[in-house]
PDB file of N, CA, C, O and CB in Angstrom:
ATOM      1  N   UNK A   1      14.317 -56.066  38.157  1.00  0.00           N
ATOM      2  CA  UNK A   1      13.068 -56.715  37.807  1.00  0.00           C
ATOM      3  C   UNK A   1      12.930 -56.734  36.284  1.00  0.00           C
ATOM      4  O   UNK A   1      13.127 -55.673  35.691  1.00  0.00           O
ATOM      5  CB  UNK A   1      11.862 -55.994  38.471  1.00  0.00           C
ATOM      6  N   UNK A   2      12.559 -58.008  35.476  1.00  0.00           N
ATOM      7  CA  UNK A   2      12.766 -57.646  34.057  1.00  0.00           C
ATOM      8  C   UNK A   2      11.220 -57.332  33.841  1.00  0.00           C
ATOM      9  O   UNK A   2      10.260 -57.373  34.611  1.00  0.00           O
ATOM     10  CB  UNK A   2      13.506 -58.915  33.004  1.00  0.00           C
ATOM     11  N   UNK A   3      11.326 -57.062  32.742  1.00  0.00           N
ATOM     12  CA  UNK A   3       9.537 -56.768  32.028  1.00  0.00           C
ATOM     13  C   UNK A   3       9.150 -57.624  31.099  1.00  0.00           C
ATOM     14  O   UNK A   3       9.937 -58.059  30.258  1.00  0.00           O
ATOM     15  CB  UNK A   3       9.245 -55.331  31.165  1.00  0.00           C
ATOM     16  N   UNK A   4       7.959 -57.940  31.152  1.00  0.00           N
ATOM     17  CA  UNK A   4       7.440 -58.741  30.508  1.00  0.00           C
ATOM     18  C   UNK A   4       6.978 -58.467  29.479  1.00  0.00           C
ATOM     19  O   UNK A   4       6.480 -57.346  29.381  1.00  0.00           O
ATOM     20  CB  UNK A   4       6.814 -59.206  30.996  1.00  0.00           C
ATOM     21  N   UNK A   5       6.954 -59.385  28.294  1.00  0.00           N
ATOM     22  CA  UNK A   5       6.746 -59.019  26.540  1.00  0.00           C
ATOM     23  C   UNK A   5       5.600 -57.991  26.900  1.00  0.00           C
ATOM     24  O   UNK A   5       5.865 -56.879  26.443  1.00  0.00           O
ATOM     25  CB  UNK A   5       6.119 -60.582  25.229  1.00  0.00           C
ATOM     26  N   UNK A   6       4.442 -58.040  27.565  1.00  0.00           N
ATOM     27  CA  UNK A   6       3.457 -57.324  27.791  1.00  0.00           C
ATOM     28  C   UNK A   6       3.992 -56.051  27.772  1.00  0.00           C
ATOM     29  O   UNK A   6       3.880 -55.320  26.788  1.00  0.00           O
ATOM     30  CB  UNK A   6       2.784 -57.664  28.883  1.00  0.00           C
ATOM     31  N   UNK A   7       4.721 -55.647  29.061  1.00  0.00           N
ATOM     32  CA  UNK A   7       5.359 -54.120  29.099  1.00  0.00           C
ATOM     33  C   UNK A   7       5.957 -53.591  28.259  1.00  0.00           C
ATOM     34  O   UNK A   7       5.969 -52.369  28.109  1.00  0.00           O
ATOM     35  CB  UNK A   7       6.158 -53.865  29.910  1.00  0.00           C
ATOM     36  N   UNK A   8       6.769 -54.675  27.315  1.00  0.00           N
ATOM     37  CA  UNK A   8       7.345 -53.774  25.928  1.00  0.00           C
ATOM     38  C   UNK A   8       6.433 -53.384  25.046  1.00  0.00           C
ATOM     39  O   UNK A   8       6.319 -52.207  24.705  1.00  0.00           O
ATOM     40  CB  UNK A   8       8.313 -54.507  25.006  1.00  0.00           C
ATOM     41  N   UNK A   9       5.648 -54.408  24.566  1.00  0.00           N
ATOM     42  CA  UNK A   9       4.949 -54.289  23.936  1.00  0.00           C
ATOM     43  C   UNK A   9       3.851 -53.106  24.099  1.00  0.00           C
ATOM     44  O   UNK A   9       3.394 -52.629  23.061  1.00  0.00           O
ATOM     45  CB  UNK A   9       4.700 -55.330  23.896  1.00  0.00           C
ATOM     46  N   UNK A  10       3.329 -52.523  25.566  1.00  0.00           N
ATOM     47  CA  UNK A  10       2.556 -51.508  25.764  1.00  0.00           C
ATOM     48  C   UNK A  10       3.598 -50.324  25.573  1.00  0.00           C
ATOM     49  O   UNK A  10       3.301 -49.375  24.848  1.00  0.00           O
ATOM     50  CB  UNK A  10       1.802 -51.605  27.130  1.00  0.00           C
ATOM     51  N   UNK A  11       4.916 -50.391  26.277  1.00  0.00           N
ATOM     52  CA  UNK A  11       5.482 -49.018  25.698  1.00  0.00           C
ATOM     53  C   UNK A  11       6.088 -48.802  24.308  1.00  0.00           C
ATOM     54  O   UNK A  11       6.554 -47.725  23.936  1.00  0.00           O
ATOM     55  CB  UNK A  11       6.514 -48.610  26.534  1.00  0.00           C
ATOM     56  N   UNK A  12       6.049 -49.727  23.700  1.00  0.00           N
ATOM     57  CA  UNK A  12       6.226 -49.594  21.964  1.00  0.00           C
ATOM     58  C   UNK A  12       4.947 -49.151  21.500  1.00  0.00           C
ATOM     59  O   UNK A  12       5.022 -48.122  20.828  1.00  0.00           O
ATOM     60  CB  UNK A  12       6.606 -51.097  21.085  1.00  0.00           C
ATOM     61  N   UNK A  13       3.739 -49.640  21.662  1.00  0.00           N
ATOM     62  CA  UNK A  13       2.854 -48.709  21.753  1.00  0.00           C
ATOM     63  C   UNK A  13       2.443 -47.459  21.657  1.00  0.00           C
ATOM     64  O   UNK A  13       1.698 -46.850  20.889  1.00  0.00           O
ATOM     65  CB  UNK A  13       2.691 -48.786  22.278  1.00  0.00           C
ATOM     66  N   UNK A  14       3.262 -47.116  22.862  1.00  0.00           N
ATOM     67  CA  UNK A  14       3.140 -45.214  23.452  1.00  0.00           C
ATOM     68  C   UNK A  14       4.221 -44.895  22.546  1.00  0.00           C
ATOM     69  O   UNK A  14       4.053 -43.855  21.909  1.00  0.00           O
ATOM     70  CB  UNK A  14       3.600 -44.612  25.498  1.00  0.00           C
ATOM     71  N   UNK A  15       5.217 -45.493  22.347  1.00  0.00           N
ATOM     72  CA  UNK A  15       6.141 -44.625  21.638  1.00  0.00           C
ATOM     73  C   UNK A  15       5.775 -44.391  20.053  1.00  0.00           C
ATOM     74  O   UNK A  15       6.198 -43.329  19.596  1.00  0.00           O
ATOM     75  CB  UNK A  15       7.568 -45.264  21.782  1.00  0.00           C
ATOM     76  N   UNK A  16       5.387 -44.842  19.576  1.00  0.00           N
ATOM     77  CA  UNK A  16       4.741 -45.499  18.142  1.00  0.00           C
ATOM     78  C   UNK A  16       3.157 -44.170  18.171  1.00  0.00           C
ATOM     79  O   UNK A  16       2.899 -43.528  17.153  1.00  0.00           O
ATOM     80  CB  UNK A  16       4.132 -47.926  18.420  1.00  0.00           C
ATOM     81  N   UNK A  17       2.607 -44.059  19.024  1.00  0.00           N
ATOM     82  CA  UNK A  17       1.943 -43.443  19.082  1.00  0.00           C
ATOM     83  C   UNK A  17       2.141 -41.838  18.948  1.00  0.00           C
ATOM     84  O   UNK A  17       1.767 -41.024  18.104  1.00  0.00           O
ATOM     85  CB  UNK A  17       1.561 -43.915  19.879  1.00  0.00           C
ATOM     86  N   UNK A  18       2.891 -41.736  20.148  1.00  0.00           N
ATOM     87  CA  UNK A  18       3.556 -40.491  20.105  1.00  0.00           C
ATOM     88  C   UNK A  18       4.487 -39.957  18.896  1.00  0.00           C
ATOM     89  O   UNK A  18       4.638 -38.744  18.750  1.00  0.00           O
ATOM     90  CB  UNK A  18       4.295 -40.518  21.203  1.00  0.00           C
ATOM     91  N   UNK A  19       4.889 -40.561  18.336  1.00  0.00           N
ATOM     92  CA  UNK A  19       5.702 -40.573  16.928  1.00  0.00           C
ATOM     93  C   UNK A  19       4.818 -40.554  15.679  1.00  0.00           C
ATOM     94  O   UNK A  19       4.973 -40.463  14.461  1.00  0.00           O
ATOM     95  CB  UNK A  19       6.618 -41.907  16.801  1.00  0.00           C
ATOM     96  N   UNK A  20       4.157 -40.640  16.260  1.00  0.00           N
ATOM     97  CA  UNK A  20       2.812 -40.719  14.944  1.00  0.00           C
ATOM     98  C   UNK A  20       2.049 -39.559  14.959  1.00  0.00           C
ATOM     99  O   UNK A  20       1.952 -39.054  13.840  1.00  0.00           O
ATOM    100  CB  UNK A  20       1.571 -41.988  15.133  1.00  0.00           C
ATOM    101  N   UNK A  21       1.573 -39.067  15.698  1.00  0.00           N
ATOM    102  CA  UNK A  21       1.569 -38.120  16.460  1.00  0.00           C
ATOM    103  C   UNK A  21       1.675 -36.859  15.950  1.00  0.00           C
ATOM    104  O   UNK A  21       0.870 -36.048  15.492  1.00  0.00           O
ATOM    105  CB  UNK A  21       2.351 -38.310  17.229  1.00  0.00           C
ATOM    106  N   UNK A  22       3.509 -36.892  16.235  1.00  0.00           N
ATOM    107  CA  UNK A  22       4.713 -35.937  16.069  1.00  0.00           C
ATOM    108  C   UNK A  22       4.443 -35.585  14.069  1.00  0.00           C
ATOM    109  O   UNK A  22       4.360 -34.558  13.396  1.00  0.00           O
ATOM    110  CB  UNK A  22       6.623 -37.014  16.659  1.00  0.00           C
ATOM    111  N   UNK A  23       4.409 -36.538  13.874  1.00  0.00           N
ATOM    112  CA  UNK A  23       4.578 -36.422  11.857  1.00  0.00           C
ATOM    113  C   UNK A  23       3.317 -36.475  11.452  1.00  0.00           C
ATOM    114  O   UNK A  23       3.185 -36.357  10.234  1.00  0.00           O
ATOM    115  CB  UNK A  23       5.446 -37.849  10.851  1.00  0.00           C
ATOM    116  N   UNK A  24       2.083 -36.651  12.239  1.00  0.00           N
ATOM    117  CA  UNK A  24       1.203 -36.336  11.707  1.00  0.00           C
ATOM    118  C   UNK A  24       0.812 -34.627  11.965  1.00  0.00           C
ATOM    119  O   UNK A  24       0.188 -34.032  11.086  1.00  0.00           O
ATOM    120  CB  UNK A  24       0.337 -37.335  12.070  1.00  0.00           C
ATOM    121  N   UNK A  25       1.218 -33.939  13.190  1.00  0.00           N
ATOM    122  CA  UNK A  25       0.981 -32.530  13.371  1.00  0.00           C
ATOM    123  C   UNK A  25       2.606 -31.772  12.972  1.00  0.00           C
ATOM    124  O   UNK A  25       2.784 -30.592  13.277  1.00  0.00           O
ATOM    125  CB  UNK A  25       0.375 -32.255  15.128  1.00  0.00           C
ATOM    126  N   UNK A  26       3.202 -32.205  12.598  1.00  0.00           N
ATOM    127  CA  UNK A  26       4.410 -31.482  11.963  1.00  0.00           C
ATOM    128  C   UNK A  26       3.953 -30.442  10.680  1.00  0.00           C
ATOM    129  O   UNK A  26       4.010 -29.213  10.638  1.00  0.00           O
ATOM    130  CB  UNK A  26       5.499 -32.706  11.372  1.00  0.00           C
ATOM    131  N   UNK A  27       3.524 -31.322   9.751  1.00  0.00           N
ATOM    132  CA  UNK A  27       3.719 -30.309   8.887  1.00  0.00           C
ATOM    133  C   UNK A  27       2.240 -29.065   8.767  1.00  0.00           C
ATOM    134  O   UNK A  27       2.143 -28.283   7.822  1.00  0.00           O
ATOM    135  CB  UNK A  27       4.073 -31.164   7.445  1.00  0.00           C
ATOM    136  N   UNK A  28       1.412 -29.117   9.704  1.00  0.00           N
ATOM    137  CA  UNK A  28       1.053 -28.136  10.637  1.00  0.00           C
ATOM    138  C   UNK A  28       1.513 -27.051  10.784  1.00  0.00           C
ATOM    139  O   UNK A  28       1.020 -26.023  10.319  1.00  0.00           O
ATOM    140  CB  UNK A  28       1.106 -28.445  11.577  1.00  0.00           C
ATOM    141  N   UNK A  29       2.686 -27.136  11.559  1.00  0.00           N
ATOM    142  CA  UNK A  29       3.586 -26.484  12.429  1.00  0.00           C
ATOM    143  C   UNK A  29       4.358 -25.565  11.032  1.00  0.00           C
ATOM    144  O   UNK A  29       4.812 -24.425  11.140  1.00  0.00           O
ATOM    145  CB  UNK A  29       4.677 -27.736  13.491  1.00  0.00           C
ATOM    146  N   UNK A  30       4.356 -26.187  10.078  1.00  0.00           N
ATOM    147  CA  UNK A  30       5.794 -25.969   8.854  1.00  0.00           C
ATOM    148  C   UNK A  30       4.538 -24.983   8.269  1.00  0.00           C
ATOM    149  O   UNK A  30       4.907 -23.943   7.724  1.00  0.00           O
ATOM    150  CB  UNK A  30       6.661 -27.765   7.489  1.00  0.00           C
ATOM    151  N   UNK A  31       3.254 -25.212   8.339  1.00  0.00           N
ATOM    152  CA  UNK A  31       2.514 -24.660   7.077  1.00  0.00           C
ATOM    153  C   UNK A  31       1.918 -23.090   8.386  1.00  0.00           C
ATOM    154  O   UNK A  31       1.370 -22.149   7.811  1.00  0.00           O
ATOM    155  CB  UNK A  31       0.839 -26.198   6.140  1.00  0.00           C
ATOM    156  N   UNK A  32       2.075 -22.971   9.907  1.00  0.00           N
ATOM    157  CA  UNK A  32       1.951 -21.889  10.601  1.00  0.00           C
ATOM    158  C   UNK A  32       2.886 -20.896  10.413  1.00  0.00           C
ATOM    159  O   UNK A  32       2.611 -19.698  10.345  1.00  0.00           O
ATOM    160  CB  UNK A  32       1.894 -22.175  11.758  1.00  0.00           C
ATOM    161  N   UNK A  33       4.277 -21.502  10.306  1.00  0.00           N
ATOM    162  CA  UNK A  33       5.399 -21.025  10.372  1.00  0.00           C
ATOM    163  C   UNK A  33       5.462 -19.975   8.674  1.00  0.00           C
ATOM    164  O   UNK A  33       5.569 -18.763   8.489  1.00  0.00           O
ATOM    165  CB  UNK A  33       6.514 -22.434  10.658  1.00  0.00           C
ATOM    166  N   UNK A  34       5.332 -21.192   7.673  1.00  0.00           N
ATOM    167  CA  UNK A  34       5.321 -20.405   6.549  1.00  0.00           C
ATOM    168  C   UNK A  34       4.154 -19.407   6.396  1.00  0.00           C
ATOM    169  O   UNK A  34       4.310 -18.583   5.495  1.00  0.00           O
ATOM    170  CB  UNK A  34       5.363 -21.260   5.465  1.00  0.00           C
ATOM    171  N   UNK A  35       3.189 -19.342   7.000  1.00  0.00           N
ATOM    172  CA  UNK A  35       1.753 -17.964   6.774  1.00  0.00           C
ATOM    173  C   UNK A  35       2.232 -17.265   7.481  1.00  0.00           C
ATOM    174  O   UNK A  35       1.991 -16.103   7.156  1.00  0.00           O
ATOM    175  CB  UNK A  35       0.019 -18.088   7.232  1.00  0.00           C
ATOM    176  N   UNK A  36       3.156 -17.394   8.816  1.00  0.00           N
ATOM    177  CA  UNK A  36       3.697 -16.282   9.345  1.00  0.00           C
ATOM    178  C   UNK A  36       5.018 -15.428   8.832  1.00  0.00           C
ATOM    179  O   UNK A  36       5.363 -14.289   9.146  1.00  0.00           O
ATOM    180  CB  UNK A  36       3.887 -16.682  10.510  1.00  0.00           C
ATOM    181  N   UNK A  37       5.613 -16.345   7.962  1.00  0.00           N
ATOM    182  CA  UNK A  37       6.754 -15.510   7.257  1.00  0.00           C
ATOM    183  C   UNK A  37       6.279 -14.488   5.887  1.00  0.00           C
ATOM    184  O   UNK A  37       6.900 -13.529   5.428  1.00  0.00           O
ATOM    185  CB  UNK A  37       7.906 -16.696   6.688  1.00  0.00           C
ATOM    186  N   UNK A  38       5.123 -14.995   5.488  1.00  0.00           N
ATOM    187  CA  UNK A  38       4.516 -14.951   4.056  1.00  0.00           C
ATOM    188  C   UNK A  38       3.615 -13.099   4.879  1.00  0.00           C
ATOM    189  O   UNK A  38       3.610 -11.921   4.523  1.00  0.00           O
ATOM    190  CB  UNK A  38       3.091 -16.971   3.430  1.00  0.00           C
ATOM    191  N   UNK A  39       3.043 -13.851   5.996  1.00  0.00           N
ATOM    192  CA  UNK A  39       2.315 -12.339   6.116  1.00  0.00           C
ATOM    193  C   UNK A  39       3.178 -10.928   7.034  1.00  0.00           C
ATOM    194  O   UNK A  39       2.722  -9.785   7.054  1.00  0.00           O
ATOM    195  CB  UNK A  39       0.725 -12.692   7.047  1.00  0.00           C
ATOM    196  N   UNK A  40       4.598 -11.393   7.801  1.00  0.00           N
ATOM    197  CA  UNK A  40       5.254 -10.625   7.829  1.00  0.00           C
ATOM    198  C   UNK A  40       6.013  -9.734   6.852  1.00  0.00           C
ATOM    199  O   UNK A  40       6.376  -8.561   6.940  1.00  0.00           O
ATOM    200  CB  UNK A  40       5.667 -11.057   8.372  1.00  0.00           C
ATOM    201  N   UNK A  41       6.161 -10.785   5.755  1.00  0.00           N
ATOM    202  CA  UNK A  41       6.573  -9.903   4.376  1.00  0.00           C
ATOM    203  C   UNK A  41       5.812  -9.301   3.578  1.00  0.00           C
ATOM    204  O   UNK A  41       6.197  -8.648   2.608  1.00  0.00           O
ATOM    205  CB  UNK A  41       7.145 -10.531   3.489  1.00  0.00           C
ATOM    206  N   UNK A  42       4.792  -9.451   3.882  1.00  0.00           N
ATOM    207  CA  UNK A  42       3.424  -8.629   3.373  1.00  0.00           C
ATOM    208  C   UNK A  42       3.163  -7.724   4.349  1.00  0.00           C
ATOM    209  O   UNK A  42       2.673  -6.732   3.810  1.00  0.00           O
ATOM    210  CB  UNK A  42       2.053  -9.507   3.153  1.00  0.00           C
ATOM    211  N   UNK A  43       3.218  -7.637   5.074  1.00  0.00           N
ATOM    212  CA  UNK A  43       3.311  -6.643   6.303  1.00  0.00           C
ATOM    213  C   UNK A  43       4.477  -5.269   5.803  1.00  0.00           C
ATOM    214  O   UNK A  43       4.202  -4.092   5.569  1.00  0.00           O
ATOM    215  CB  UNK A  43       4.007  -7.684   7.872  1.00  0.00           C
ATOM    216  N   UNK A  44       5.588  -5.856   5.770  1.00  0.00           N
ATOM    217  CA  UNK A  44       6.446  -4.962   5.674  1.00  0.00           C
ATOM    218  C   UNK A  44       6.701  -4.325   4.775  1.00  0.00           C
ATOM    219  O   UNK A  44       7.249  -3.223   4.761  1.00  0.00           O
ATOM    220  CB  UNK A  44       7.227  -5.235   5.919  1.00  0.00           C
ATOM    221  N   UNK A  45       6.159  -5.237   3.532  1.00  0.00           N
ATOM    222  CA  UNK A  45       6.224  -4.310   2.222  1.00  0.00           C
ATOM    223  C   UNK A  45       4.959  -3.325   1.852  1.00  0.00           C
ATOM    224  O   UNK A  45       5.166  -2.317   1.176  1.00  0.00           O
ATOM    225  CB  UNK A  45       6.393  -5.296   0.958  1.00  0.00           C
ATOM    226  N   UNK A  46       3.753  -3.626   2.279  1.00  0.00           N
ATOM    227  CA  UNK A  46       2.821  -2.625   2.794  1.00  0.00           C
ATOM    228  C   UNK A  46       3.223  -1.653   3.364  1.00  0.00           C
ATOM    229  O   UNK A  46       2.955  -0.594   2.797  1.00  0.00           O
ATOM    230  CB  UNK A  46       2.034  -3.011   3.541  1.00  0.00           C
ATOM    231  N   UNK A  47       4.055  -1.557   4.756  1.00  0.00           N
ATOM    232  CA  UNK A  47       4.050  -0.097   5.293  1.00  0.00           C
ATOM    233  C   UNK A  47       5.404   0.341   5.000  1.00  0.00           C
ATOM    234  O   UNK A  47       5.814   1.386   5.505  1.00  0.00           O
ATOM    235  CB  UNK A  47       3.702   0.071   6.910  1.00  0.00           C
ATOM    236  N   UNK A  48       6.252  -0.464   4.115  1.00  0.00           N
ATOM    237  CA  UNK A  48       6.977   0.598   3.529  1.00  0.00           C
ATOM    238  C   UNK A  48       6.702   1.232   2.164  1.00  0.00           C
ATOM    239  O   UNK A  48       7.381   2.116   1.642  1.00  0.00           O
ATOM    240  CB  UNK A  48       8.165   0.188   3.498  1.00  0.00           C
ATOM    241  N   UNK A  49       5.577   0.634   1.648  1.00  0.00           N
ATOM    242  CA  UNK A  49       5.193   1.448   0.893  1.00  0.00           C
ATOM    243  C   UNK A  49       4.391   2.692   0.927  1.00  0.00           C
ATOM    244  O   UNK A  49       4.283   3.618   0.123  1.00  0.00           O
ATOM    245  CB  UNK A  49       4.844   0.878   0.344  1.00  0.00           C
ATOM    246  N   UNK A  50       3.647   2.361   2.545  1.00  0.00           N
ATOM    247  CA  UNK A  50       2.899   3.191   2.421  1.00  0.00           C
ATOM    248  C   UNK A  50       3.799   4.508   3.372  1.00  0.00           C
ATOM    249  O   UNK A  50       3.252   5.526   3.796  1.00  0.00           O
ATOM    250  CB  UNK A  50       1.433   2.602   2.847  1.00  0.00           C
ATOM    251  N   UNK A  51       5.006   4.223   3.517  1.00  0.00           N
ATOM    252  CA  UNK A  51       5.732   5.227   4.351  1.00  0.00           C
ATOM    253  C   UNK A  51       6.496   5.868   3.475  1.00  0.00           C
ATOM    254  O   UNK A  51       6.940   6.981   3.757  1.00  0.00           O
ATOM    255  CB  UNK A  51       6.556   4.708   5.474  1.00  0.00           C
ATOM    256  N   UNK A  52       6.758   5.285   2.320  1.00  0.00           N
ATOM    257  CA  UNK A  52       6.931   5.933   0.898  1.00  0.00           C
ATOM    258  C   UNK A  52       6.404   7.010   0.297  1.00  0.00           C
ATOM    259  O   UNK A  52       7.017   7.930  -0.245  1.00  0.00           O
ATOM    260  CB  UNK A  52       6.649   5.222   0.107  1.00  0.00           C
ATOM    261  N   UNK A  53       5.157   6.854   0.419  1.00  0.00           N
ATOM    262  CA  UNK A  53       3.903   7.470  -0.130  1.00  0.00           C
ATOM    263  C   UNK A  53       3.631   8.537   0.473  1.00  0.00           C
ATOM    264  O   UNK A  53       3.371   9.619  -0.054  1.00  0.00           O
ATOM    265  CB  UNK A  53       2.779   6.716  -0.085  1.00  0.00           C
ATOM    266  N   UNK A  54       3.687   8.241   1.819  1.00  0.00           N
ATOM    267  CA  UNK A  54       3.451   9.994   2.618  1.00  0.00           C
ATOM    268  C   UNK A  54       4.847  10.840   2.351  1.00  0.00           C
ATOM    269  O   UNK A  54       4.672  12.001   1.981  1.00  0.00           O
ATOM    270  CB  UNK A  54       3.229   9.920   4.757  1.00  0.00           C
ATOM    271  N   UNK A  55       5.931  10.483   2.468  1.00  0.00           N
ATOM    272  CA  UNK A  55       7.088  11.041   2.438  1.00  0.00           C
ATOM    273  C   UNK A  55       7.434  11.340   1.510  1.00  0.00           C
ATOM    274  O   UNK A  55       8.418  12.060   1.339  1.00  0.00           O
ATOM    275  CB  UNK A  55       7.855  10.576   2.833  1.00  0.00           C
ATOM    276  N   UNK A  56       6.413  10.672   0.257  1.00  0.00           N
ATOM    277  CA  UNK A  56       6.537  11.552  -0.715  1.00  0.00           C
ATOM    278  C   UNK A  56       5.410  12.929  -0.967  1.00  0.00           C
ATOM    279  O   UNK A  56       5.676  13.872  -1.712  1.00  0.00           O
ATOM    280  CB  UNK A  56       6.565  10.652  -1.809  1.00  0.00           C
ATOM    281  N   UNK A  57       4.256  12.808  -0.253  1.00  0.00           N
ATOM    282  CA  UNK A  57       3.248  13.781  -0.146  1.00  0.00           C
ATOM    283  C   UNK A  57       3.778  15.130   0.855  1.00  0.00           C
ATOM    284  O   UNK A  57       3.193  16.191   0.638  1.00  0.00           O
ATOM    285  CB  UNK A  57       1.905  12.984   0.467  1.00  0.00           C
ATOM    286  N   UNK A  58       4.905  15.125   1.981  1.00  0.00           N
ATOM    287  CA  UNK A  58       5.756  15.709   2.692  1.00  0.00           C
ATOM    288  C   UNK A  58       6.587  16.498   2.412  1.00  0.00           C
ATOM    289  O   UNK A  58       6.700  17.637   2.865  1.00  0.00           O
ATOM    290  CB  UNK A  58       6.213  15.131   3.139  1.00  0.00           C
ATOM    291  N   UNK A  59       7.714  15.597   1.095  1.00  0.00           N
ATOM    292  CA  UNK A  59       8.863  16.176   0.834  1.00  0.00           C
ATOM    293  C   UNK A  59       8.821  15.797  -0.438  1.00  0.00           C
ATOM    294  O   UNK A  59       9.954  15.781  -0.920  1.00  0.00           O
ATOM    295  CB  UNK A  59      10.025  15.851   1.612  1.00  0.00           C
ATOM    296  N   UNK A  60       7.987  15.487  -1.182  1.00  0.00           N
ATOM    297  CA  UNK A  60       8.217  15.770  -2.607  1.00  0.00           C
ATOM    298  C   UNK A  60       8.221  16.770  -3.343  1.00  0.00           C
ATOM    299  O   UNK A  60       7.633  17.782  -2.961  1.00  0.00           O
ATOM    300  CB  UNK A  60       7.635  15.296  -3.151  1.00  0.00           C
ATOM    301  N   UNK A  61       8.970  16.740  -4.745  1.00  0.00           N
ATOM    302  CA  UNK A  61       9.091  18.213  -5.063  1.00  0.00           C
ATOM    303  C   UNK A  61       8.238  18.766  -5.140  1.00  0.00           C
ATOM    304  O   UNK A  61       8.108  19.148  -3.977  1.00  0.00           O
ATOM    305  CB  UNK A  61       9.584  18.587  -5.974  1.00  0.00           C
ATOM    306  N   UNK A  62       7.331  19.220  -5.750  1.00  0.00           N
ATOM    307  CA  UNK A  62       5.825  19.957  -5.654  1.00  0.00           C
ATOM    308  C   UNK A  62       4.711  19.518  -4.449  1.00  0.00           C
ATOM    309  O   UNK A  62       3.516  19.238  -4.362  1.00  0.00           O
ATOM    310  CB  UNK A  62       5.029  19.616  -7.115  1.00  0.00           C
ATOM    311  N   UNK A  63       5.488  19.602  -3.882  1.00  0.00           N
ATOM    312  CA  UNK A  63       4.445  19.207  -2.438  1.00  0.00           C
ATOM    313  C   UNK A  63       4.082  20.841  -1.868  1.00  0.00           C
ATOM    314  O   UNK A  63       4.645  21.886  -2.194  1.00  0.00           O
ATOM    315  CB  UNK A  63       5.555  18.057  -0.849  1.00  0.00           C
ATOM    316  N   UNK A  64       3.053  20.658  -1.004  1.00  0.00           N
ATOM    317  CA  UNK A  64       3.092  21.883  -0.458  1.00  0.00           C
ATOM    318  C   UNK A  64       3.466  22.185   0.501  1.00  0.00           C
ATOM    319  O   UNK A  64       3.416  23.390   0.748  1.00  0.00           O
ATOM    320  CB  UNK A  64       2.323  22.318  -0.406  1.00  0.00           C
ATOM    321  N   UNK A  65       4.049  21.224   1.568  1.00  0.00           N
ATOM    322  CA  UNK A  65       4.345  20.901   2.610  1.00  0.00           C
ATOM    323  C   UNK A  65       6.090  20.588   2.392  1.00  0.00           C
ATOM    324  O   UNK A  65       6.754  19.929   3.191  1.00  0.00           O
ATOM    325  CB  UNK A  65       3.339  19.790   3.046  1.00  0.00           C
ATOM    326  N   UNK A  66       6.581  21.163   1.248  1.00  0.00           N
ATOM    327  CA  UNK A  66       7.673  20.737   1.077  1.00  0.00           C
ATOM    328  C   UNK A  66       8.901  22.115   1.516  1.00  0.00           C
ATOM    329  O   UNK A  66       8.994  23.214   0.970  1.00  0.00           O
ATOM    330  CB  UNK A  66       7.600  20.153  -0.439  1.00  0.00           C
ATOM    331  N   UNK A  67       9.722  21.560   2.668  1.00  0.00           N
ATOM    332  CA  UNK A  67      10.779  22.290   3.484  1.00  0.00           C
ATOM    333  C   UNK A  67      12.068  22.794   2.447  1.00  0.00           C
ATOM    334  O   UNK A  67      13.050  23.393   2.886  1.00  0.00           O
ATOM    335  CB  UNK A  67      11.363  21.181   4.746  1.00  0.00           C
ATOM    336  N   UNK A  68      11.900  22.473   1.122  1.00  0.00           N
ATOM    337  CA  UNK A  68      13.274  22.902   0.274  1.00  0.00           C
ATOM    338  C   UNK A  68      12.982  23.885  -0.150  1.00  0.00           C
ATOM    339  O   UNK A  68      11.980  24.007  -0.854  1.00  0.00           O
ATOM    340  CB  UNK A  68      13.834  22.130  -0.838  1.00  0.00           C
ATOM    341  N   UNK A  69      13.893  25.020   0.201  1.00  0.00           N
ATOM    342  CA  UNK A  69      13.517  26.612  -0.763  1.00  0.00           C
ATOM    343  C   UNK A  69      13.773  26.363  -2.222  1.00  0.00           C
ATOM    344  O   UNK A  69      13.294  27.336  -2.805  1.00  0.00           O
ATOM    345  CB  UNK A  69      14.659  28.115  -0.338  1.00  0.00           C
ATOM    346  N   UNK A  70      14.209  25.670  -2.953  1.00  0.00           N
ATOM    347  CA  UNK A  70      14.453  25.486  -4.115  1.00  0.00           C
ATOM    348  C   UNK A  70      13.134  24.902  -4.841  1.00  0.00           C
ATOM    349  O   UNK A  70      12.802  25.367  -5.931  1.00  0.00           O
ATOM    350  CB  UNK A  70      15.622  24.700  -4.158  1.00  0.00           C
ATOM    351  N   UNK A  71      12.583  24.146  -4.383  1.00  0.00           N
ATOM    352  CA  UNK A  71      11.120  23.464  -4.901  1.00  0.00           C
ATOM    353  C   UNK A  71       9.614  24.754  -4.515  1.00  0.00           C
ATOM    354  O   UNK A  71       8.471  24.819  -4.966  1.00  0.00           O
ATOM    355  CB  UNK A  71      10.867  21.596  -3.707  1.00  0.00           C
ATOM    356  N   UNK A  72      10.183  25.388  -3.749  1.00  0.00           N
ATOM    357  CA  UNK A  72       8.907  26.194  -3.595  1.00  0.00           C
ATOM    358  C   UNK A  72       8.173  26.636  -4.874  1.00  0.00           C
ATOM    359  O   UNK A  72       8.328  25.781  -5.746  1.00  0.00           O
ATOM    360  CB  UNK A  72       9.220  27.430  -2.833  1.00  0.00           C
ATOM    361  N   UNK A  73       7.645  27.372  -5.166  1.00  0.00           N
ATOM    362  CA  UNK A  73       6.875  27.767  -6.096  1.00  0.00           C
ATOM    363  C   UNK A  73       6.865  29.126  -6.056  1.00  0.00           C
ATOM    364  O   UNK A  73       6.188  29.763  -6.863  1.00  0.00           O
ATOM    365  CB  UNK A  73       5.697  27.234  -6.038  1.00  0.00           C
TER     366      UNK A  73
END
């Protein structure tokens, strides 16, 4: 059965639509993606700093909590 200019013309339409669509919510998608890389690396450099920080309040040399007989006091 062939289709009539009508039927192309309605699914050029949908496709045109849908493609429009697609590149209008894309860079969306690019700008979710980058706040999620941006706040995972902010994430991680936060708690390794702050895992820094205790481990140095733990086992630093003048700590009081510090396990080396040599640093004692």
């Amino acid at each position: 059965m062939m289709k009539s200019c009508e039927d192309f013309f309605e699914e050029y339409k949908y496709c045109q639509d849908k493609i429009l669509v697609f590149f209008m919510t894309f860079p969306i998608y690019l700008l979710l993606l980058n706040v999620k890389l941006i706040w995972s690396f902010c994430m991680h450099t936060f708690f390794t700093s702050l895992y820094n920080e205790v481990s140095e309040i733990f086992n630093g040399k003048n700590s009081v909590f510090s396990f080396n007989p040599r640093c004692r006091k």
